[in-house]
C-alpha positions as CSV (number, residue, x, y, z in Angstrom):
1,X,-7.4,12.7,57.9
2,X,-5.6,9.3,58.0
3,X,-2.8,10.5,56.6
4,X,-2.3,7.3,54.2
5,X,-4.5,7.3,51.3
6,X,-3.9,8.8,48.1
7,X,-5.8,11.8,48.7
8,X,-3.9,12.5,51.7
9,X,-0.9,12.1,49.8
10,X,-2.0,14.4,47.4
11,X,-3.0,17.3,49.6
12,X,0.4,16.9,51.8
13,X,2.2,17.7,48.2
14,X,-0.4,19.9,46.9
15,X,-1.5,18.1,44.2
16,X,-5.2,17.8,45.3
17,X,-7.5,19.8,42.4
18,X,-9.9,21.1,45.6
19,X,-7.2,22.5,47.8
20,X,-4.5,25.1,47.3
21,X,-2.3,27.2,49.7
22,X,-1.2,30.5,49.1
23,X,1.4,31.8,50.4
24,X,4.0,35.3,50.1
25,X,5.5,35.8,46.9
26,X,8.5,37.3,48.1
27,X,7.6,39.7,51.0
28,X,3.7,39.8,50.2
29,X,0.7,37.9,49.0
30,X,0.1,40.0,45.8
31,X,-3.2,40.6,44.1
32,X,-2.2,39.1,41.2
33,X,-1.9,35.8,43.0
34,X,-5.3,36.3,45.3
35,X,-7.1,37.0,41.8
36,X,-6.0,33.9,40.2
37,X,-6.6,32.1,43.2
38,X,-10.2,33.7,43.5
39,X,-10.7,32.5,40.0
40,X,-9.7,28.7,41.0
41,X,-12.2,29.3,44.3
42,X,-15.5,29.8,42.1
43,X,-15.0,26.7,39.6
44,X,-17.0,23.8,41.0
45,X,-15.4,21.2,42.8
46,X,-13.6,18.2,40.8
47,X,-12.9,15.7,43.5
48,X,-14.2,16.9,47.0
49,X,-17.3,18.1,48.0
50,X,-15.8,21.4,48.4
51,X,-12.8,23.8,47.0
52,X,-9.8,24.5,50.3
53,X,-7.9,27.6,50.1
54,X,-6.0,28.2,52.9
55,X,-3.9,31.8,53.3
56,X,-0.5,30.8,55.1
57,X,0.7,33.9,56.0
58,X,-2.3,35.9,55.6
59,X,-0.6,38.5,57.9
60,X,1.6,39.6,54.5
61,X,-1.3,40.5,52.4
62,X,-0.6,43.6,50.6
63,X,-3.3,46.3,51.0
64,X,-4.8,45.7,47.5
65,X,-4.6,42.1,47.8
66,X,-6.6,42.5,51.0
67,X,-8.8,44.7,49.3
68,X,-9.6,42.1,46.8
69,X,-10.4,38.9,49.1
70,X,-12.7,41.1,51.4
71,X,-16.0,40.8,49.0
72,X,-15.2,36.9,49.1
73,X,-15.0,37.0,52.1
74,X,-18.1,38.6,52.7
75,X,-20.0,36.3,50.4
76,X,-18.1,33.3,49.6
77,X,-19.1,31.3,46.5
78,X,-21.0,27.4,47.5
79,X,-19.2,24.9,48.1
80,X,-16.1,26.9,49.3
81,X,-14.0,26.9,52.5
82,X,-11.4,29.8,53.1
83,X,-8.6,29.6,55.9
84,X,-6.4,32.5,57.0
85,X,-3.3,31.5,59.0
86,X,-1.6,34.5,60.8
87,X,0.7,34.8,64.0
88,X,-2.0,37.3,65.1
89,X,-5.4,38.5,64.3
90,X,-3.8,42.4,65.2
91,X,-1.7,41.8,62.0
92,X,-4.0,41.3,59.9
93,X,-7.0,44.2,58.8
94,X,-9.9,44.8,61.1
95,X,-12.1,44.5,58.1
96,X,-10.7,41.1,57.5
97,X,-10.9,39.9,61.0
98,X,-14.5,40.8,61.1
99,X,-15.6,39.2,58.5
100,X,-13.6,35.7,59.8
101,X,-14.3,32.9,62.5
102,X,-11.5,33.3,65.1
103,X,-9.6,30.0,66.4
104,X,-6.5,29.9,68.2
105,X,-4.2,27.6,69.0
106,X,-2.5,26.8,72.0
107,X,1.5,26.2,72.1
108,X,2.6,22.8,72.0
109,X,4.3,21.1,74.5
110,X,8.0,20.6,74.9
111,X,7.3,16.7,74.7
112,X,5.5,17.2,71.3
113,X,8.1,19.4,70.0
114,X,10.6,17.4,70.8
115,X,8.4,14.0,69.3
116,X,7.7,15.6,66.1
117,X,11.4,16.8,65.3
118,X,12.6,13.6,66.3
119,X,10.7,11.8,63.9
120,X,11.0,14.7,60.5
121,X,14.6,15.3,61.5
122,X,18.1,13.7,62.0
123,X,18.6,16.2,64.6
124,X,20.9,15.3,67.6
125,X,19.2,15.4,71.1
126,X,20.6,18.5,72.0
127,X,19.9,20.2,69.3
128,X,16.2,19.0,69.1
129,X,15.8,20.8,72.5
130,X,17.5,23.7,71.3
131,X,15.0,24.1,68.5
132,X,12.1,22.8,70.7
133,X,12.7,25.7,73.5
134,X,13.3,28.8,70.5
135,X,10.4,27.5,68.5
136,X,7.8,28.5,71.4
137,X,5.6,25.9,71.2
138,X,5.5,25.4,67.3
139,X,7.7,23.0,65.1
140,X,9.3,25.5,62.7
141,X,10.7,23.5,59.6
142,X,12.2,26.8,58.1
143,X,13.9,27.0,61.3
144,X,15.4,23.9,61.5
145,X,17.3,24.3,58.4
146,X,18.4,27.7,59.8
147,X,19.8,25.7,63.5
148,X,23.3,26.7,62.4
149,X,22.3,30.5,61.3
150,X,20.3,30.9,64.2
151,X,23.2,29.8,66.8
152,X,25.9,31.9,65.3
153,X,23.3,35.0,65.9
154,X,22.4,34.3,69.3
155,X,26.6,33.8,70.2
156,X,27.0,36.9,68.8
157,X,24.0,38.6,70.9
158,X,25.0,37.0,74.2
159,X,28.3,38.7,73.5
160,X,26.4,41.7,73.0
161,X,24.2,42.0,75.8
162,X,26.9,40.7,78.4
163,X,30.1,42.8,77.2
164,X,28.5,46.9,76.9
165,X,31.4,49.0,75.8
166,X,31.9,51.7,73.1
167,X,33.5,48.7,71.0
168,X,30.8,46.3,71.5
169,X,28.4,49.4,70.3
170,X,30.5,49.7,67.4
171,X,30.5,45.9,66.3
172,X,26.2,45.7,67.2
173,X,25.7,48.5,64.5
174,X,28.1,47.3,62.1
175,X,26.4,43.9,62.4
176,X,23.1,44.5,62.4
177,X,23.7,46.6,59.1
178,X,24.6,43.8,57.6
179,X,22.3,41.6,59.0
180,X,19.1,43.8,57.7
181,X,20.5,43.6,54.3
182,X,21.0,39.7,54.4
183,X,18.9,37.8,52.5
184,X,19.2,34.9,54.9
185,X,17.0,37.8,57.4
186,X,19.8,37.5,60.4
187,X,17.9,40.4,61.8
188,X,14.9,38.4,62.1
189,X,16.3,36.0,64.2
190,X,17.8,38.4,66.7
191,X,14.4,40.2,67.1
192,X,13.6,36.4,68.0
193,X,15.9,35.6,70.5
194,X,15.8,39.0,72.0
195,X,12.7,37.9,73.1
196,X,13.7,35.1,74.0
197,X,16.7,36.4,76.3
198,X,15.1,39.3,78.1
199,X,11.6,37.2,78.8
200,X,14.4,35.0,80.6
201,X,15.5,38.2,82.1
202,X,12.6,38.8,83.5
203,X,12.1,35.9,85.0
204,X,15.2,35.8,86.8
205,X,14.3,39.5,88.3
206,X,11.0,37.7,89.8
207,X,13.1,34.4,91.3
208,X,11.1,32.1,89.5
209,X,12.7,28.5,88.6
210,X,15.4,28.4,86.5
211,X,14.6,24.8,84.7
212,X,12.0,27.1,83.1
213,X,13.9,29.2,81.4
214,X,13.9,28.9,77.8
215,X,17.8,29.4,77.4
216,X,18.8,27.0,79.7
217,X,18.9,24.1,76.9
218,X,21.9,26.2,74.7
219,X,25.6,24.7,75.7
220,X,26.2,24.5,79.6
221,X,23.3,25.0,81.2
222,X,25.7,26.6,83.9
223,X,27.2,28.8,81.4
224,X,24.4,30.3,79.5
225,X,22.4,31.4,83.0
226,X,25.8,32.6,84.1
227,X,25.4,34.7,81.3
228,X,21.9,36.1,81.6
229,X,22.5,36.9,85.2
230,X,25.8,39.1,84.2
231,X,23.5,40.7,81.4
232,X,20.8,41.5,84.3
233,X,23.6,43.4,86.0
234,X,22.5,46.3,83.2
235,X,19.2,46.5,83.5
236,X,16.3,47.3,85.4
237,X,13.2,45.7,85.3
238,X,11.3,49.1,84.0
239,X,14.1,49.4,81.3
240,X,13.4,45.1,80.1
241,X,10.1,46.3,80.0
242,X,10.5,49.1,77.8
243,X,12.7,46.8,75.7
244,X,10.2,44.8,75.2
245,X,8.1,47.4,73.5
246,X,10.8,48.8,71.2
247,X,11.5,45.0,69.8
248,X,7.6,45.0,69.2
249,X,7.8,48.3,67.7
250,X,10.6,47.5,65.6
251,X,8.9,44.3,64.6
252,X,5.9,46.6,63.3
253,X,8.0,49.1,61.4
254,X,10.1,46.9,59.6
255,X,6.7,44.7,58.8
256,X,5.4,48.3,57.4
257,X,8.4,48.4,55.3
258,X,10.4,50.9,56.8
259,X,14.3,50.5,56.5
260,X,15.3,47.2,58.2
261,X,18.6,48.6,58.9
262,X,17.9,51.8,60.8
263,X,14.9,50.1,62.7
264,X,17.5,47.2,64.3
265,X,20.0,49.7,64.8
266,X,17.7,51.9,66.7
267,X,16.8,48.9,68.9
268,X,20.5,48.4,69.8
269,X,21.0,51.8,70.5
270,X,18.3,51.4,72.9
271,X,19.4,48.7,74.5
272,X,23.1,50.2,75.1
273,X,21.8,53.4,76.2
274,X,19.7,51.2,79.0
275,X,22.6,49.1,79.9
276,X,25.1,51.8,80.1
């Protein structure tokens, strides 16, 4: 696309009649807005040679939404061109995944990052590479409009994982209580940048080089590996690794809608226990 003309212009604000994006309504995709979409899918096209509906987010389908796309999926009307966009293809049904052509992207690089925020932000340098390095190799609009949320939760961990006593317990669970019941999802963000901070961990344990370290671009470079080296001091490598499966597992509950609150707090728990 050239990225100029008046269609283009039109599709980039979603007022093009042969293409719409669906996305959550709240926390899901519901059926109500898969059927009226469906609906919109079988009319012929108006403008373009074929009707676009693209799924952003198709990982937050609800179970009867789902339900309802598959036999669309399974024969599409003419004319018609459906995209799912999901983090992963193990988030999404297997019924769904079967019936769809897999492509996956690859991360972008630093340099691109950095290019593209530059030029849709007024971002400082610093904080461009800041949200280059946490975005892991995607430019995350949502995010950038979070920069400030996200670096008062990742002060707040560091404190965390760096200071383990039965006060610094006490101030995690209190936190993270309040963070699961945030509507600004705080608790989403640490899940983040836990991932973020032991992955660093990790890579300290097997000496590897330190410019490529994804924390290295917060503050003082010196300062925040200072840090991750005192937070090693707690761990073991087998104990990062089991870390890493109860953020992932706490990821998947809360994503099956258990209690946000008792699934973060769990993880923390976890963690102190490890480290103490």
């Amino acid at each position: 696309a050239c990225g100029e003309c008046d269609i283009c212009f039109q599709i980039a604000e979603q007022n093009f009649l042969d293409f719409q994006v669906l996305i959550p309504d709240g926390k899901f995709i519901k059926i109500d807005q898969i059927r009226k979409s469906l609906n919109w899918l079988h009319l012929h096209p108006d403008q373009a040679k074929k009707r676009v509906l693209i799924l952003d987010g198709a990982q937050h389908l609800g179970r009867e939404a789902a339900n309802a796309f598959l036999k669309t999926l399974e024969e599409p009307a003419p004319n018609t061109l459906l995209i799912l966009i999901a983090d992963s293809s193990q988030q999404l049904l297997e019924t769904i995944v079967s019936r769809c052509q897999q492509i996956r992207f690859r991360p972008l690089s630093e340099e691109i990052s950095e290019r593209i925020l530059r030029e849709t932000t007024n971002l400082s340098t610093a904080r461009i590479q800041l949200l280059s390095a946490f975005s892991m190799g995607s430019v995350n609009g949502n995010l950038a409009e979070r920069l400030e949320l996200m670096e008062t939760v990742q002060q707040t961990a560091i404190r965390w994982l760096t200071t383990f006593s039965a006060a610094t317990l006490e101030e995690m669970l209190r936190t993270c209580e309040t963070w699961a019941k945030s509507k600004n999802e705080e608790w989403r963000l640490l899940l983040d940048f836990l991932e973020t901070w032991f992955r660093d961990l990790t890579w300290l344990f097997r000496g590897l080089p330190e410019e490529k370290l994804i924390n290295r671009t917060v503050g003082s470079d010196e300062n925040r590996i200072s840090a991750l080296r005192k937070s090693g001091e707690h761990f073991t490598l087998q104990q990062i690794f089991e870390i890493f499966g109860w953020i992932a597992e706490s990821r998947r509950t809360i994503e099956l809608n258990a209690n946000k609150s008792l699934a973060v707090e769990s993880l923390c728990l976890h963690m102190y226990r490890s480290a103490v």
